[in-house]
C-alpha positions as CSV (number, residue, x, y, z in Angstrom):
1,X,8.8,11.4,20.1
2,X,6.5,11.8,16.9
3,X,4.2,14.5,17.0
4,X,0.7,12.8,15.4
5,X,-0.7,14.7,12.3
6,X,-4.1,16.9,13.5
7,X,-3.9,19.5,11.2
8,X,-4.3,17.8,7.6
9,X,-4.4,21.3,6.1
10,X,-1.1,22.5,6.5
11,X,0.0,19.3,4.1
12,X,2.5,20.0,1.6
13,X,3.1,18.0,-1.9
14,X,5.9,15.9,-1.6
15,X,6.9,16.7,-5.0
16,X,6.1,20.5,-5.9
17,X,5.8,21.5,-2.0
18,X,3.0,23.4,-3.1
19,X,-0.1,23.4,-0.2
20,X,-2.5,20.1,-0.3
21,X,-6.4,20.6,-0.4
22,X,-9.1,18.6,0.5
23,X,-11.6,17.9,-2.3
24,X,-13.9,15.5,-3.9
25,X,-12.3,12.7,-6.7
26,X,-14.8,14.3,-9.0
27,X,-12.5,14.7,-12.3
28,X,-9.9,12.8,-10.9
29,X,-11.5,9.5,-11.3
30,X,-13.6,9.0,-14.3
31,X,-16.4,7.5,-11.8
32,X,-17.0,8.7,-8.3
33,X,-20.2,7.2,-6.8
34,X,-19.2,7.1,-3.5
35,X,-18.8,10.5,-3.0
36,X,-14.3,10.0,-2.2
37,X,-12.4,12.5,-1.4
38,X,-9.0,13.1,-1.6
39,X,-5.9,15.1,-0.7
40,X,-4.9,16.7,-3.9
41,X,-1.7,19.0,-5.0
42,X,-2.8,22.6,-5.4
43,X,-1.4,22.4,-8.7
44,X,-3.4,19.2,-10.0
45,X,-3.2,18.2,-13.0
46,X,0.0,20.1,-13.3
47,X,1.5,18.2,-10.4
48,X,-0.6,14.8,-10.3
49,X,-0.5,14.0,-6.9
50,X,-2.7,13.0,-4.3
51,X,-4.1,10.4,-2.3
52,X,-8.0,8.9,-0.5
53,X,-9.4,9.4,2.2
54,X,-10.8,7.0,4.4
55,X,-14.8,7.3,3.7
56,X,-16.5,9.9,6.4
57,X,-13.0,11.2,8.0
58,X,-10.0,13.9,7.0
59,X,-7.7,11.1,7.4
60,X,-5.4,10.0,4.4
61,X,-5.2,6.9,3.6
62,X,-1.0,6.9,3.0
63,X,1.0,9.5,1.8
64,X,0.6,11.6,-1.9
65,X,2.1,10.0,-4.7
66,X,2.3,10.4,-8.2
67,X,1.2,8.2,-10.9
68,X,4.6,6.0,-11.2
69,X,4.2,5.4,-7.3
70,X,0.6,5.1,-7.3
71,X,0.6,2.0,-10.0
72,X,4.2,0.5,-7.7
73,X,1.6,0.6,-4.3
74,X,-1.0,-1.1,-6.5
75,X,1.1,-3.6,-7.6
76,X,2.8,-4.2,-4.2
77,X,-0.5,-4.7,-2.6
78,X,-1.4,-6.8,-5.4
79,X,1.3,-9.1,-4.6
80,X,1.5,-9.1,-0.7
81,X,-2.8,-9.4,-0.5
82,X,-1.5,-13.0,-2.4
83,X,0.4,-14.5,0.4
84,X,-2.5,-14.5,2.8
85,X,-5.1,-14.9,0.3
86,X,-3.4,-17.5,-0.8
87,X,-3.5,-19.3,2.7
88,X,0.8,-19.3,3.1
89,X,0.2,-17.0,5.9
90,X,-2.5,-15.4,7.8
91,X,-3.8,-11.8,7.3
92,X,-2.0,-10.8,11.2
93,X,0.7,-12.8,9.8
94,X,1.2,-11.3,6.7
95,X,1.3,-7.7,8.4
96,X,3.4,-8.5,11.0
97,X,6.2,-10.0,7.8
98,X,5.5,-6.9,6.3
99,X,6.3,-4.7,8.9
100,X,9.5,-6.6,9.3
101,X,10.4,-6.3,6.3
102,X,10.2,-2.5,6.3
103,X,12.3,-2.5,9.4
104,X,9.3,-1.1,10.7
105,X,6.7,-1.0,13.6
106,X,3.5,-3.2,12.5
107,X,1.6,0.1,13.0
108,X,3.2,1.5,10.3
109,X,3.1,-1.6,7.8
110,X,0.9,0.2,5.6
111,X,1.2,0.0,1.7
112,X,-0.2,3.2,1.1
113,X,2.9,5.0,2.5
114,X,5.8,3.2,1.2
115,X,7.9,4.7,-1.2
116,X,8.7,3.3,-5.0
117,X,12.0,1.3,-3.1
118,X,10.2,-0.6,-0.3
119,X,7.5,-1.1,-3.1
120,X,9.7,-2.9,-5.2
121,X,11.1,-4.6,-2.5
122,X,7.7,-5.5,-1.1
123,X,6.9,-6.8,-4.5
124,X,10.2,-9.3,-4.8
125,X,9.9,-10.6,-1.6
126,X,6.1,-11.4,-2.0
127,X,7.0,-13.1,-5.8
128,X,9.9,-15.2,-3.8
129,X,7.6,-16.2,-1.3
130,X,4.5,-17.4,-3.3
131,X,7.5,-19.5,-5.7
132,X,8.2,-21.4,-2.8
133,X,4.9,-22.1,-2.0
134,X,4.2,-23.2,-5.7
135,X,8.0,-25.2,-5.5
136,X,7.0,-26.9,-1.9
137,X,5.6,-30.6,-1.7
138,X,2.4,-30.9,-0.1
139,X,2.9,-33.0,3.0
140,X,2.1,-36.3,3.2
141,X,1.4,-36.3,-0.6
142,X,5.3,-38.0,-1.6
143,X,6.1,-40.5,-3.9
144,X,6.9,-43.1,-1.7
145,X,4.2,-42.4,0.2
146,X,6.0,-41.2,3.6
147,X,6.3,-38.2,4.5
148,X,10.0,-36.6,4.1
């Protein structure tokens, strides 16, 4: 069984395995207005990795990246937010087609911890889907005028 995470300070970076701290996004982000905070590498900029918390809580939002993985997650949720915001599937839907495809429980169909592969993969899938969508007929709207 898992153990869950209640010790956020005994993080390590992912890439540098240096200790992660706990600190405000001032400097990181050129504006910071609402105060965020974030998980940061002890030997930022050096090592440029780090990830948000969720506003008012210790808890990361995903897991540290660097800047390559960082823009991938962006991009992936770029992409998947289409599908439902789209209307081809439902928000619930959309999750639950995510966490398949990650081979993974829909608790853990989260964006902000996938690595560069599932985010590439993530990002094909979601492009494939929203073709089809584009390439479908709309029922009821044929040239003969039945529906096929």
């Amino acid at each position: 069984m898992k153990r869950k995470r209640s010790d956020w300070g005994t993080m390590r970076c992912p890439y540098c395995g240096s200790p992660v701290i706990l600190r405000s996004a001032d400097g990181i982000y050129k504006d910071n207005p609402r105060g965020m905070r974030l998980y940061v590498c002890s030997r930022y900029p050096a090592c440029n990795a780090y990830v948000q918390v969720h506003p008012g809580t210790r808890i990361p939002m995903g897991s540290l990246a660097n800047p390559k993985l960082r823009r991938l997650r962006q991009q992936a949720h770029r992409a998947f937010d289409r599908i439902y915001l789209t209307g081809i599937m439902t928000k619930d839907q959309a999750y639950a087609w995510l966490a398949d495809l990650i081979q993974g429980p829909r608790s853990q169909a989260h964006i902000g911890y996938l690595s560069e592969y599932y985010c590439g993969l993530v990002i094909a899938e979601s492009q494939k889907i929203l073709a089809r969508h584009r390439k479908a007929p709309i029922q009821g709207n044929s040239v003969s005028g039945r529906e096929g």
